[in-house]
py3Dmol code that shows the C-alpha trace and the ligand (Angstrom):
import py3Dmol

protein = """\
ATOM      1  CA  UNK A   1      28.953  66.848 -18.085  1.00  0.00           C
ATOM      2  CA  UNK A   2      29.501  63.100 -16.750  1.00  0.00           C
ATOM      3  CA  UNK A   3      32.040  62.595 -19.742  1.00  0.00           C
ATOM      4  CA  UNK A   4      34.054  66.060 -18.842  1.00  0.00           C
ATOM      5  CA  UNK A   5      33.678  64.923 -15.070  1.00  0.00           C
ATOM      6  CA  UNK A   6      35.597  61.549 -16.353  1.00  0.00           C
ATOM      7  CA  UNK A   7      38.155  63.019 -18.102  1.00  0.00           C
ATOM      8  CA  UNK A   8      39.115  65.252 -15.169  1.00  0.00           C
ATOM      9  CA  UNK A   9      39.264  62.496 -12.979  1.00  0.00           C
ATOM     10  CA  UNK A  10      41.516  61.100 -15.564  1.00  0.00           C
ATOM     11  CA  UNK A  11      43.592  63.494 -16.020  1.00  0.00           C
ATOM     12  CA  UNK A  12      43.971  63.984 -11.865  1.00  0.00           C
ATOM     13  CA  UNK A  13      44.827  60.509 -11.695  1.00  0.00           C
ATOM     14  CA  UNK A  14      47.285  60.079 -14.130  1.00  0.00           C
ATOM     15  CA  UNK A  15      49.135  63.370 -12.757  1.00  0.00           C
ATOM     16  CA  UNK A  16      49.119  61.544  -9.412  1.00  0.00           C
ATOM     17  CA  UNK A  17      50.708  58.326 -11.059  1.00  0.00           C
ATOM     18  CA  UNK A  18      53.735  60.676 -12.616  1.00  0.00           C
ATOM     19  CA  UNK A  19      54.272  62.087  -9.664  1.00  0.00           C
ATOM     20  CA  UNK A  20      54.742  59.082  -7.602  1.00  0.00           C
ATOM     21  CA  UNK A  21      57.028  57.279  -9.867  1.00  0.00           C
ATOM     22  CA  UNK A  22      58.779  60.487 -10.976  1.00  0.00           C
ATOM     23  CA  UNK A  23      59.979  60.967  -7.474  1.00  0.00           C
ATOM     24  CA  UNK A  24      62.128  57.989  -6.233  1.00  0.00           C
ATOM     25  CA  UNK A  25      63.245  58.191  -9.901  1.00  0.00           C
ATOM     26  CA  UNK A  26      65.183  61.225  -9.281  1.00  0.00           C
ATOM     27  CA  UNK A  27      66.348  60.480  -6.210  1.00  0.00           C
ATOM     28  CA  UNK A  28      68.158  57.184  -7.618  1.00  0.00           C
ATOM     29  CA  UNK A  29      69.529  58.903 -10.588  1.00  0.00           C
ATOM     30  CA  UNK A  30      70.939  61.441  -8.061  1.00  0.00           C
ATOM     31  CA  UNK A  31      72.639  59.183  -5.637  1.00  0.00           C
ATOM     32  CA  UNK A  32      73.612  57.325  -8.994  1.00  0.00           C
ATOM     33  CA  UNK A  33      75.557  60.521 -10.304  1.00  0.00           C
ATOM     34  CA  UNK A  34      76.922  61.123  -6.702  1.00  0.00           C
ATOM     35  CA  UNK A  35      78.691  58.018  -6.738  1.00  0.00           C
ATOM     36  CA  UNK A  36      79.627  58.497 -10.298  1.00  0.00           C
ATOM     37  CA  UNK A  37      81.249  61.651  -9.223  1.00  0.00           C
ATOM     38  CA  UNK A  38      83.050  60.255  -6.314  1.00  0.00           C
ATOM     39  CA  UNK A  39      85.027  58.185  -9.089  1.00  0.00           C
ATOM     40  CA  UNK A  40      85.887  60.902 -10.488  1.00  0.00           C
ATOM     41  CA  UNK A  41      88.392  60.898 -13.320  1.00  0.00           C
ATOM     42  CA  UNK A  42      92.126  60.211 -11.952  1.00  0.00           C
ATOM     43  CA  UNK A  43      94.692  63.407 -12.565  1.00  0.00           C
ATOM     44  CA  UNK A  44      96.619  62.503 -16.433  1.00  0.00           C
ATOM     45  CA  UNK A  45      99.994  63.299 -17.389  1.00  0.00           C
ATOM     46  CA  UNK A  46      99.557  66.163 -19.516  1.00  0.00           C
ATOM     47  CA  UNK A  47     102.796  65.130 -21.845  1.00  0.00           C
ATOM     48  CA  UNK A  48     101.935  61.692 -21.900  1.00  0.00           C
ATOM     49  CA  UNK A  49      98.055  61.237 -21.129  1.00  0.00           C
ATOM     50  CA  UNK A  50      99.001  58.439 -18.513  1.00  0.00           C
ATOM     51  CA  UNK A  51      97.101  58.482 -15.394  1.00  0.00           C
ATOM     52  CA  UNK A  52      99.732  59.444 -12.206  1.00  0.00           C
ATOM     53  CA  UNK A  53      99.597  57.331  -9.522  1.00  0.00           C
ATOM     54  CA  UNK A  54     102.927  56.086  -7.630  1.00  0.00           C
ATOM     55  CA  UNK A  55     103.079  53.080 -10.282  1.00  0.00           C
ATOM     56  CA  UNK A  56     103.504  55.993 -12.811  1.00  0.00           C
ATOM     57  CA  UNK A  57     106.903  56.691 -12.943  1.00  0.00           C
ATOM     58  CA  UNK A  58     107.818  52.986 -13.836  1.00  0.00           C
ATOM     59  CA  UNK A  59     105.710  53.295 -16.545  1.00  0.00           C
ATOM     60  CA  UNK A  60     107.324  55.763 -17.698  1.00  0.00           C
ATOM     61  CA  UNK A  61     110.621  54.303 -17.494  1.00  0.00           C
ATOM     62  CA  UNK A  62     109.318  51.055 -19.309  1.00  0.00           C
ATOM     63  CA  UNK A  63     106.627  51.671 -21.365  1.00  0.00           C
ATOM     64  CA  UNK A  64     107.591  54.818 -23.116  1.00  0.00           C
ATOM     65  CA  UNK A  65     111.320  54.509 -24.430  1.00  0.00           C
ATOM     66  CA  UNK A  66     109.980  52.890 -27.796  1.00  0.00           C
ATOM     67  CA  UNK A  67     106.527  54.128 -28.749  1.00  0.00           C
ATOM     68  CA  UNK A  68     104.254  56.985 -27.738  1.00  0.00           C
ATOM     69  CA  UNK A  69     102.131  56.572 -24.824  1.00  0.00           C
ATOM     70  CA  UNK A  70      99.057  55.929 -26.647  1.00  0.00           C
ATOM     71  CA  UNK A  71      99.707  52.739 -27.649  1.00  0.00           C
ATOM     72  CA  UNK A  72      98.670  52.388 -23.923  1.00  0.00           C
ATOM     73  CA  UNK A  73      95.785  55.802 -23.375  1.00  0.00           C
ATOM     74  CA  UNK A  74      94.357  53.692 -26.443  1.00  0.00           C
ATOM     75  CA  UNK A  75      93.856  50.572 -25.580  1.00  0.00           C
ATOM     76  CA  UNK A  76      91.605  48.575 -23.175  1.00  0.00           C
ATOM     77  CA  UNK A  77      92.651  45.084 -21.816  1.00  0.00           C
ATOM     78  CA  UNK A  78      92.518  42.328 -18.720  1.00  0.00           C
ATOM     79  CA  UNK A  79      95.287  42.041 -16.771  1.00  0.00           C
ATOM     80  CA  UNK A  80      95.776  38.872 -18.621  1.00  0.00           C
ATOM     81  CA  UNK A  81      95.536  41.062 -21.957  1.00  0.00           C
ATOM     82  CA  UNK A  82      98.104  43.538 -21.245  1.00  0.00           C
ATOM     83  CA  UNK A  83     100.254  40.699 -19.914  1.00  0.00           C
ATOM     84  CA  UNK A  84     100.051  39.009 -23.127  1.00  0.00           C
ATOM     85  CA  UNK A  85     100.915  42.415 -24.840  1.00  0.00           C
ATOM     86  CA  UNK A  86     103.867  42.340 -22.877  1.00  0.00           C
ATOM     87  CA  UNK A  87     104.859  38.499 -22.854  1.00  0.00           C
ATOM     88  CA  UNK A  88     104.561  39.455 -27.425  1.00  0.00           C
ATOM     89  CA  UNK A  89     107.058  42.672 -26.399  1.00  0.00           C
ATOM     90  CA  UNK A  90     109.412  40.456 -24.661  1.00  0.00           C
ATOM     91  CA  UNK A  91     109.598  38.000 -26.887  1.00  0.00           C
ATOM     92  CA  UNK A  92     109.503  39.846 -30.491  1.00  0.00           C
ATOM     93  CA  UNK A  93     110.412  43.570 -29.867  1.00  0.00           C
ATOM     94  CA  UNK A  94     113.218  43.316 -27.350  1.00  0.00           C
ATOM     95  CA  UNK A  95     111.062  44.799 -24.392  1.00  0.00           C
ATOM     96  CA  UNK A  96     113.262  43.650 -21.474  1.00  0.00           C
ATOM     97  CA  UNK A  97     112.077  41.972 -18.598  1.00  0.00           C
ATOM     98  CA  UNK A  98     110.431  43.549 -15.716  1.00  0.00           C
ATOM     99  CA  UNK A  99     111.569  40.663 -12.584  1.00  0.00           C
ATOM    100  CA  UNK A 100     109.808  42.274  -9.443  1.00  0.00           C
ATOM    101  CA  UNK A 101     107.745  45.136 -10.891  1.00  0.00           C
ATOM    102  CA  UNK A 102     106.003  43.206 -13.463  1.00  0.00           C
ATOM    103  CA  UNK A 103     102.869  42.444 -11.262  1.00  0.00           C
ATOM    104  CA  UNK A 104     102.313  45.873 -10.247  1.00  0.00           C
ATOM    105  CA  UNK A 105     102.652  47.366 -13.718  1.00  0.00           C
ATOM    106  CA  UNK A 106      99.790  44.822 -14.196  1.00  0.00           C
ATOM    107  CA  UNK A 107      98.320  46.464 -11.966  1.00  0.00           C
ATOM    108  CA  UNK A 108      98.006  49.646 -12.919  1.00  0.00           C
ATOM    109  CA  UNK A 109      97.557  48.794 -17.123  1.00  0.00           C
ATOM    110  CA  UNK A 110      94.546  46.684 -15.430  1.00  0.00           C
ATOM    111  CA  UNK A 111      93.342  49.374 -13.088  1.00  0.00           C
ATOM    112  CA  UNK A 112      93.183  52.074 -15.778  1.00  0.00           C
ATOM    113  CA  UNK A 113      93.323  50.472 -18.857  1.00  0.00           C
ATOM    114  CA  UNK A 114      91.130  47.852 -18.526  1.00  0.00           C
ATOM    115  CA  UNK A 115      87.960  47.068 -20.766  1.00  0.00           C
ATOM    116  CA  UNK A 116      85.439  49.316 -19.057  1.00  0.00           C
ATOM    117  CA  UNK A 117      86.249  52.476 -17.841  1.00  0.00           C
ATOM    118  CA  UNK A 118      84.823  53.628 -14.372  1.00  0.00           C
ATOM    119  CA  UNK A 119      82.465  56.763 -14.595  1.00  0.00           C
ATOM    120  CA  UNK A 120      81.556  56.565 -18.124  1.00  0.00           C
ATOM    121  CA  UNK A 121      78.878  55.321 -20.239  1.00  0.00           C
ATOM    122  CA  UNK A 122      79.488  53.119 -22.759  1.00  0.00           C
ATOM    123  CA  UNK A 123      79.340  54.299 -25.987  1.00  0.00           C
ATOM    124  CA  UNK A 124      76.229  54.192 -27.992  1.00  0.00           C
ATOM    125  CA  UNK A 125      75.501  51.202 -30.658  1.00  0.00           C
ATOM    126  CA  UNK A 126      73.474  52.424 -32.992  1.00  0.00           C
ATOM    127  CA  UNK A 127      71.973  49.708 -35.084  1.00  0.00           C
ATOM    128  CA  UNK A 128      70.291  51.820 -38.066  1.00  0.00           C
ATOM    129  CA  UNK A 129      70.378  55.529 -38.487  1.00  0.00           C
ATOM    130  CA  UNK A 130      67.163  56.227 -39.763  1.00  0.00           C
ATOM    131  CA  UNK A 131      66.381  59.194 -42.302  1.00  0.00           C
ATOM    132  CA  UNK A 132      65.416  62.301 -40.892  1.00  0.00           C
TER     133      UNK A 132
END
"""
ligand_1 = """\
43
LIG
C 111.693 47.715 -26.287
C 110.702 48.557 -26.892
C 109.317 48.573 -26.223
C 109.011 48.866 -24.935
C 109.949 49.299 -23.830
C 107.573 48.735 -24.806
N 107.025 48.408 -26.015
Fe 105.063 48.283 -26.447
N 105.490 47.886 -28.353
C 106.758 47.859 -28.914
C 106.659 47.695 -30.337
C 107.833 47.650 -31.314
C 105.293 47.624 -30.631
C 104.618 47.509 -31.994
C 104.373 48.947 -32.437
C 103.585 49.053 -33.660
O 102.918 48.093 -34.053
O 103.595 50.157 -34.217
C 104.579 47.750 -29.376
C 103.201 47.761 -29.247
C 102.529 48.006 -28.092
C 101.109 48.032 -27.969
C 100.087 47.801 -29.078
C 99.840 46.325 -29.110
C 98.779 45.954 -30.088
O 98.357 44.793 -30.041
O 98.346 46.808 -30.875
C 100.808 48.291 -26.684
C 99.448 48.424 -26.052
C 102.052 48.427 -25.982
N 103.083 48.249 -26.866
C 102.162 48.675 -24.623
C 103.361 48.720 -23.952
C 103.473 48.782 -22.514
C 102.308 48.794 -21.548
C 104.789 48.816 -22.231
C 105.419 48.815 -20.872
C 105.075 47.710 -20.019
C 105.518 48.792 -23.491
N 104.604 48.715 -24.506
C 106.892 48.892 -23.606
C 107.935 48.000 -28.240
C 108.062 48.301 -26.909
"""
view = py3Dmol.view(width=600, height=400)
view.addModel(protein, "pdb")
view.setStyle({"model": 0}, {"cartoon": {"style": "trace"}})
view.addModel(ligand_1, "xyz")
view.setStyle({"model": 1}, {"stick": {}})
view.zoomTo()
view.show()
C-alpha cells in the first residue's frame, strides 16, 4: 500500500514538472514561428527565380545577359564575396563595369543571397546514418 501510495505521488509529481516546463515552452516556440513568419519569404521572379525588389530590374539588366540566373538563386556569399565574383567577371569574362549602381547591386546579392537565409533552418548534418 505505502509503495503504490509512492508511486502515485510520483507519478503526480512528475506530471506537475511536464506541465510547468511544457508551458512557457510553447509559448516561445510560438512567438519564435510568429516572427519567423513575419520574414516571410520575399515574392521571386517566376522566369528567373530572382527575388523582386526595386534593385531587381538592374539585375536583370546586368546579371542575366550571359548566364542563367542561377548562377546567382544558387549561390550564397558576403557582400565582399559577391563583390569578388564580380571584381573575377570584370576582369576575366568581360562583365562591364557597374560606376554608380555597383553598391546597391551589393546590396541586394548580400541581402538575398547571402550565407544564411532568413526564415529557414539550416540544413541537417548528419554525421552517421545508422542501420535501421
Ligand atoms: C559579360 C558576361 C557576364 C555578366 C553580365 C555577368 N556574368 Fe556572372 N559569370 C560570367 C561567366 C562567363 C561566368 C562563368 C560561368 C561558368 O563557369 O559556367 C560567370 C559566373 C558567375 C557566377 C558563378 C561564380 C562561381 O564562382 O561559381 C556567379 C555567382 C555569377 N556569375 C554572378 C553574376 C552576377 C551577380 C552578375 C551581375 C552583377 C553577373 N554574374 C553578370 C559572365 C557574366
Amino acid at each position: 500500500m505505502k509503495y503504490k501510495a509512492s508511486i502515485l505521488i510520483a507519478t503526480l509529481i512528475a506530471i506537475t514538472l511536464l506541465a510547468c516546463e511544457t508551458k512557457p515552452q510553447t509559448a516561445a516556440s510560438t512567438t519564435e514561428e510568429t516572427s519567423v513568419d513575419a520574414l516571410v519569404m520575399p515574392e521571386v521572379n517566376e522566369a528567373t527565380g530572382l527575388v523582386m525588389d526595386e534593385t531587381f530590374p538592374l539585375i536583370i539588366a546586368n546579371c542575366t545577359s550571359c548566364h542563367s540566373a542561377k548562377l546567382i538563386t544558387q549561390n550564397r556569399a558576403t557582400r565582399e564575396g559577391w563583390s569578388s565574383m564580380i571584381d573575377w567577371m570584370q576582369a576575366t569574362q568581360g562583365l562591364w563595369q557597374f560606376d554608380d549602381h555597383e553598391p546597391q547591386i551589393l546590396d541586394y546579392l548580400a541581402k538575398y543571397y547571402g550565407p544564411v537565409e532568413t526564415g529557414r533552418r539550416e540544413n541537417l548534418r548528419v554525421e552517421e546514418w545508422y542501420e535501421l
